[in-house]
Legacy VTK file of the C-alpha trace (Angstrom):
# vtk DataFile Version 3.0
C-alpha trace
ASCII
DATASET POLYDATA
POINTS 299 float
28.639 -16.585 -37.316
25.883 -14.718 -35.633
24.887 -17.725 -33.714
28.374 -18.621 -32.720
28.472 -15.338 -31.386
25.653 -16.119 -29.152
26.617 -18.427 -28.059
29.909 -17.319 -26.838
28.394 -14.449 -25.264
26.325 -16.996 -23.095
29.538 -19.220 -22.070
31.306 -16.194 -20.863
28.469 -15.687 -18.390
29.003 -19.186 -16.670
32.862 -18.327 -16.163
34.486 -18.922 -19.615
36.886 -15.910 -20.914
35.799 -14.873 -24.640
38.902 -16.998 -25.897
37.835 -19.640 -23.788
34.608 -20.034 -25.223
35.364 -19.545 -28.820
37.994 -22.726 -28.603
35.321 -24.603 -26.859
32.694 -23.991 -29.307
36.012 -24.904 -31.856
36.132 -27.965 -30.129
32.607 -28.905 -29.901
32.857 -28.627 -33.536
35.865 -30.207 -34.406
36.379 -32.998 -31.519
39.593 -34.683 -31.743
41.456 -31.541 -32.651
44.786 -30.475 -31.240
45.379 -27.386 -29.648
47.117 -26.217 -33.237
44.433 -26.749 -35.178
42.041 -25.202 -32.595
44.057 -22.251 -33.012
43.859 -22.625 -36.600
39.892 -22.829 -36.468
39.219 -19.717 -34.139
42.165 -17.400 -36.468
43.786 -16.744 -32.300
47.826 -17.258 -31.829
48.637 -20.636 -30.853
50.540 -19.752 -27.547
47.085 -17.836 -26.053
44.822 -20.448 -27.622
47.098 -23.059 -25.832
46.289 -21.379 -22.190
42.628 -21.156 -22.869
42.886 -25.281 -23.827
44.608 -25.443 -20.379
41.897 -23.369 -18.663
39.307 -25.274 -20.057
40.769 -28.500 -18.954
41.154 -27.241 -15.162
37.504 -26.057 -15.369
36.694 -29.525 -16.383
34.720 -27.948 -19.814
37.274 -30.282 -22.054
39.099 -33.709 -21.820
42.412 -34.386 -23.334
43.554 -37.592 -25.591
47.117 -39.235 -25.364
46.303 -42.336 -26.882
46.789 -42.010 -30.636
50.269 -40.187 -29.371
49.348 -36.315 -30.295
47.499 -35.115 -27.809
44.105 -34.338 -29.057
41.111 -32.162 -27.587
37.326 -32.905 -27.157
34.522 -30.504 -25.481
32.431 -32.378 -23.238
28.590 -31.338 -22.830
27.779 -27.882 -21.908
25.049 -29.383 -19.320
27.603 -31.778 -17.733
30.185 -28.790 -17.290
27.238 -26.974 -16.223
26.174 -29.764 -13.447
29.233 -29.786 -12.233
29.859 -26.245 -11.938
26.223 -26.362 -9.777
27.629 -29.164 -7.642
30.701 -27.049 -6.561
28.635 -24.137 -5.913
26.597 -25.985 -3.523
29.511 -27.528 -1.886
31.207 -24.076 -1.888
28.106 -21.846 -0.809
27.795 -22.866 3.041
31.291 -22.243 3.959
31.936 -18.589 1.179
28.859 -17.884 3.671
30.264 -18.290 7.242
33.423 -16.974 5.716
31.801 -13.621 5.149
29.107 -13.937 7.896
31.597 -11.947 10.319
32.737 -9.741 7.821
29.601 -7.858 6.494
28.627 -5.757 9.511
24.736 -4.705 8.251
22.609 -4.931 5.603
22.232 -1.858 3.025
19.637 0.506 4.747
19.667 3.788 2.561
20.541 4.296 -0.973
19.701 4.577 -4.806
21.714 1.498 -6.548
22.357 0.873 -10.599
21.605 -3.037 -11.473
23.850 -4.116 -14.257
23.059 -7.581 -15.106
19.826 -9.366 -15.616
20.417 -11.968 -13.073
21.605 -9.237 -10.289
17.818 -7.862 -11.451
16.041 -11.026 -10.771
17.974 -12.006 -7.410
17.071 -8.703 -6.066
13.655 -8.895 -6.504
13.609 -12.231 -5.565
15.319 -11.405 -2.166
12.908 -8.509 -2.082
10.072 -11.396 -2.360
12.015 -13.425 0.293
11.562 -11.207 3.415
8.481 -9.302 2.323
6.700 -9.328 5.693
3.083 -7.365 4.281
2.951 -6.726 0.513
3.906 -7.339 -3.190
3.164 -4.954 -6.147
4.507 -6.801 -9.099
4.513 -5.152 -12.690
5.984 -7.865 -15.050
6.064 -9.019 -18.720
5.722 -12.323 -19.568
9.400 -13.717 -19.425
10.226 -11.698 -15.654
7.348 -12.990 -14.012
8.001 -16.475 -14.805
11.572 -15.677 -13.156
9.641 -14.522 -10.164
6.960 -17.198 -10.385
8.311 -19.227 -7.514
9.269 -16.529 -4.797
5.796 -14.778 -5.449
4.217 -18.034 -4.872
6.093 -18.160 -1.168
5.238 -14.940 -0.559
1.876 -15.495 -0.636
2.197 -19.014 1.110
3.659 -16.350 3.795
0.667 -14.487 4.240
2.069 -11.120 2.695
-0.440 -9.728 -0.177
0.999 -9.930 -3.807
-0.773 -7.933 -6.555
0.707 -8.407 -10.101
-0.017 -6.532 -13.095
0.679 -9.130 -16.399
0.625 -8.385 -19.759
-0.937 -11.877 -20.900
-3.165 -14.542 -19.061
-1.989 -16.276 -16.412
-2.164 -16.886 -12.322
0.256 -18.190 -9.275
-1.745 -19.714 -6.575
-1.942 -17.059 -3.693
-1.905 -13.749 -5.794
-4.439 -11.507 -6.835
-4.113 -10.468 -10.396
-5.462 -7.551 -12.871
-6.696 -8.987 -15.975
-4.566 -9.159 -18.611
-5.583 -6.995 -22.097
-5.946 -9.183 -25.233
-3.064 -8.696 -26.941
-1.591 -6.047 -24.438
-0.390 -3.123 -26.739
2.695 -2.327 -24.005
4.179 -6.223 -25.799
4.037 -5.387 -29.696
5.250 -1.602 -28.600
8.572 -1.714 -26.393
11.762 -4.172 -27.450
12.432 -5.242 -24.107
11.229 -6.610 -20.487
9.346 -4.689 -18.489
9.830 -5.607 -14.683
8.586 -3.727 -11.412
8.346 -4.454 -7.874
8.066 -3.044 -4.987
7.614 -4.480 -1.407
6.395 -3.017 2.108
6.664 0.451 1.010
10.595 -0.002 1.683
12.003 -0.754 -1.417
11.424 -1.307 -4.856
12.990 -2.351 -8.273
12.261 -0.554 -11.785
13.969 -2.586 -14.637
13.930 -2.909 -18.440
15.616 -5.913 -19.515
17.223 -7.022 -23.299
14.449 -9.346 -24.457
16.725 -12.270 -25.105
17.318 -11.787 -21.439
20.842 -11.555 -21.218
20.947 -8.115 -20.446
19.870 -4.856 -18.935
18.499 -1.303 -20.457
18.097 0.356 -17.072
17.401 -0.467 -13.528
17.802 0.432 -10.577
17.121 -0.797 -7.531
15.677 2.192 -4.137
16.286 1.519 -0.612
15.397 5.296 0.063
12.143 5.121 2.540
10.457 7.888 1.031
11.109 7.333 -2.667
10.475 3.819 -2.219
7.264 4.943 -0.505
6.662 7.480 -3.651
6.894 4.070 -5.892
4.824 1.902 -3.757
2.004 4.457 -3.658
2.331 4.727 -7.801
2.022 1.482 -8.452
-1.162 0.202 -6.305
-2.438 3.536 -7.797
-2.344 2.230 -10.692
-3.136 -1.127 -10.492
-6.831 -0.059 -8.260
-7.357 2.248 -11.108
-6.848 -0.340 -13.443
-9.108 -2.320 -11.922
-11.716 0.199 -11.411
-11.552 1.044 -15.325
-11.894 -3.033 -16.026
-15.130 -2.903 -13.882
-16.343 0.100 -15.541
-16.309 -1.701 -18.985
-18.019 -4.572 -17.617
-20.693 -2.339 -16.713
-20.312 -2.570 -13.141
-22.250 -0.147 -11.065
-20.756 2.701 -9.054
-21.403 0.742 -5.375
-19.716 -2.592 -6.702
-16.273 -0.413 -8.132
-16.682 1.921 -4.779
-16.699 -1.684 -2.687
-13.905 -3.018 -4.561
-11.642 0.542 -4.413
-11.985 0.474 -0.653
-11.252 -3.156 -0.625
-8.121 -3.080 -2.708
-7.098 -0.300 -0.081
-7.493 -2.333 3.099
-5.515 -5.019 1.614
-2.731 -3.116 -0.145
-2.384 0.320 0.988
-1.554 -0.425 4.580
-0.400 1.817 7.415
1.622 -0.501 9.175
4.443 -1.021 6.244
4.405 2.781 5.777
5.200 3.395 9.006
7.477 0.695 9.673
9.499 1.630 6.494
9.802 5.466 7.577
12.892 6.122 10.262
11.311 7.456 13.274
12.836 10.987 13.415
10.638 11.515 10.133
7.391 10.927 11.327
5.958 13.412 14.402
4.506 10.655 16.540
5.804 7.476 15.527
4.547 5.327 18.253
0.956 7.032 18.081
0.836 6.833 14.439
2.068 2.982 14.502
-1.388 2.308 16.210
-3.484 3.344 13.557
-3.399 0.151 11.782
-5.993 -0.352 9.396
-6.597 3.245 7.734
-4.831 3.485 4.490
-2.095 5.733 3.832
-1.700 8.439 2.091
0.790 11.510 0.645
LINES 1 300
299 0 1 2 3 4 5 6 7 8 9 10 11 12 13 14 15 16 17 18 19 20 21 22 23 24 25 26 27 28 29 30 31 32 33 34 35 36 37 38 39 40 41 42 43 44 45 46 47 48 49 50 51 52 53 54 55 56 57 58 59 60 61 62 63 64 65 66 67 68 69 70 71 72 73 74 75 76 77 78 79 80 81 82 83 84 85 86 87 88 89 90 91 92 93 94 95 96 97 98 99 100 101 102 103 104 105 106 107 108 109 110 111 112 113 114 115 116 117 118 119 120 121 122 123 124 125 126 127 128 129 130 131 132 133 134 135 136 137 138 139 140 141 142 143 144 145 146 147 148 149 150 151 152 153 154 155 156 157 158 159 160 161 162 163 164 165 166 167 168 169 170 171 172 173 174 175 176 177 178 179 180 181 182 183 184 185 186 187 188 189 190 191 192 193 194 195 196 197 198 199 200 201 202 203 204 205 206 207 208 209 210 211 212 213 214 215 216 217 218 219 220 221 222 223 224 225 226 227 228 229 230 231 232 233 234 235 236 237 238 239 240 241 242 243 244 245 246 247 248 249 250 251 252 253 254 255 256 257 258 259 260 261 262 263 264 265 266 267 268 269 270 271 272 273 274 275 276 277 278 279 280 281 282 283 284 285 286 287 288 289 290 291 292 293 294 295 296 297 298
């Protein structure tokens, strides 16, 4: 039962209603059933479980049998549906695009915003990745930054500097990583998803996700220069700390972990995305402090 549960939960997140995906699991089941005896199966009124059977057949999820002269009802493949669903997006996405090209008049510039879903979380940060111009911070658990693997890898492939935190061993060509702790303490402590990132001192995501990944604890996602600033100077905070305490067990000596602090600074506490980020009627000389580039910033 609890597993059928699952897995209706899933289906209704590529587009099935709950009834819909209860008489398709039915049917995956049971193929060769009539609508009746689907109805039957899932304890649902016939005349409502007949509508979802009709749903499911214009969504192409089932296929219907005349031959044997009752008309009978078989579930194809989740991944076919699931193909074909893909292929329709695709077809669909280029012209939903230039339909609402004229219609959006600007981007979001200012604002604190709630995330509700796990894939709303990922898409943001990947679109975060996307048009990073200067630098990454990434904080991630295991199962996030796999989701992120791919747009942190083009980031770097940019040029823009991305420095992840992980909580186990691992790399992405391009990125500069803090080694992980054996058997990170943060993973056997919290039941959930850590996930982090924030990008050219602009904006930045704070999430904690459902560990089955399906859902969302909190997150939210800051568009507010100066809170977003606030987060970006946190986190690479943090992480040189982190890597200052790392060298410090390894027995490093004070010039090598002085070296490496003021390296880590130069590469990701920059002026210019400080700056840049900041609207100009904040800042008492914008244009002379936008020619500073190259000292690090600070509060």
């Amino acid at each position: 039962m609890k597993s059928t549960a699952r897995a209706a939960s899933l289906l209704t997140g590529v587009g099935l209603t709950g009834l819909e995906a209860v008489a398709y699991i039915a049917l995956l089941e049971e193929p060769g059933a009539t609508a009746y005896r689907v109805a039957q199966l899932i304890g649902r009124p016939p005349p409502n479980t007949y509508k979802a059977i009709d749903a499911l057949l214009a969504k192409g999820a089932v296929v219907a049998d005349e031959s044997s002269g009752s008309r009978t009802y078989a579930a194809l493949p989740i991944r076919e549906y699931l193909n074909s669903k893909r292929r329709q997006l695709d077809v669909q996405q280029d012209e939903i695009e230039q339909g609402l090209a004229g219609i959006s008049t600007s981007s979001v510039e200012q604002g604190i915003f709630r995330l509700t879903a796990a894939d709303q979380v990922y898409e943001r940060c990947r679109t975060m990745l996307d048009r990073a111009e200067s630098v990454v911070l990434i904080d991630a658990f295991p199962a996030p930054l796999t989701e992120l693997r791919k747009a942190a890898q083009s980031a770097a492939r940019r040029g823009v500097d991305v420095f992840i935190k992980p909580y186990v061993p691992t790399s992405i060509p391009g990125c500069d990583f803090l080694a992980a702790e054996r058997d990170a303490p943060q993973l056997k402590v919290w039941n959930g998803d850590w996930l982090n990132v924030t990008a050219d001192c602009s904006e930045s995501v704070q999430a904690f996700l459902a560990k089955d990944g399906t859902g969302v604890h909190a997150a939210t996602w800051c568009r507010n220069p100066y809170l977003a600033m606030l987060d970006f100077n946190g986190m690479a905070s943090e992480f040189i700390l982190t890597r200052v305490i790392q060298l410090a067990d390894k027995g490093s000596d004070g010039r090598t972990i002085e070296a490496e602090i003021k390296g880590l600074m130069r590469r990701y506490m920059k002026f210019e995305p400080f700056v840049s980020g900041i609207p100009d009627a904040w800042l008492i000389h914008p244009k002379q402090a936008s020619k500073r580039g190259g000292k690090s910033k600070g509060r």
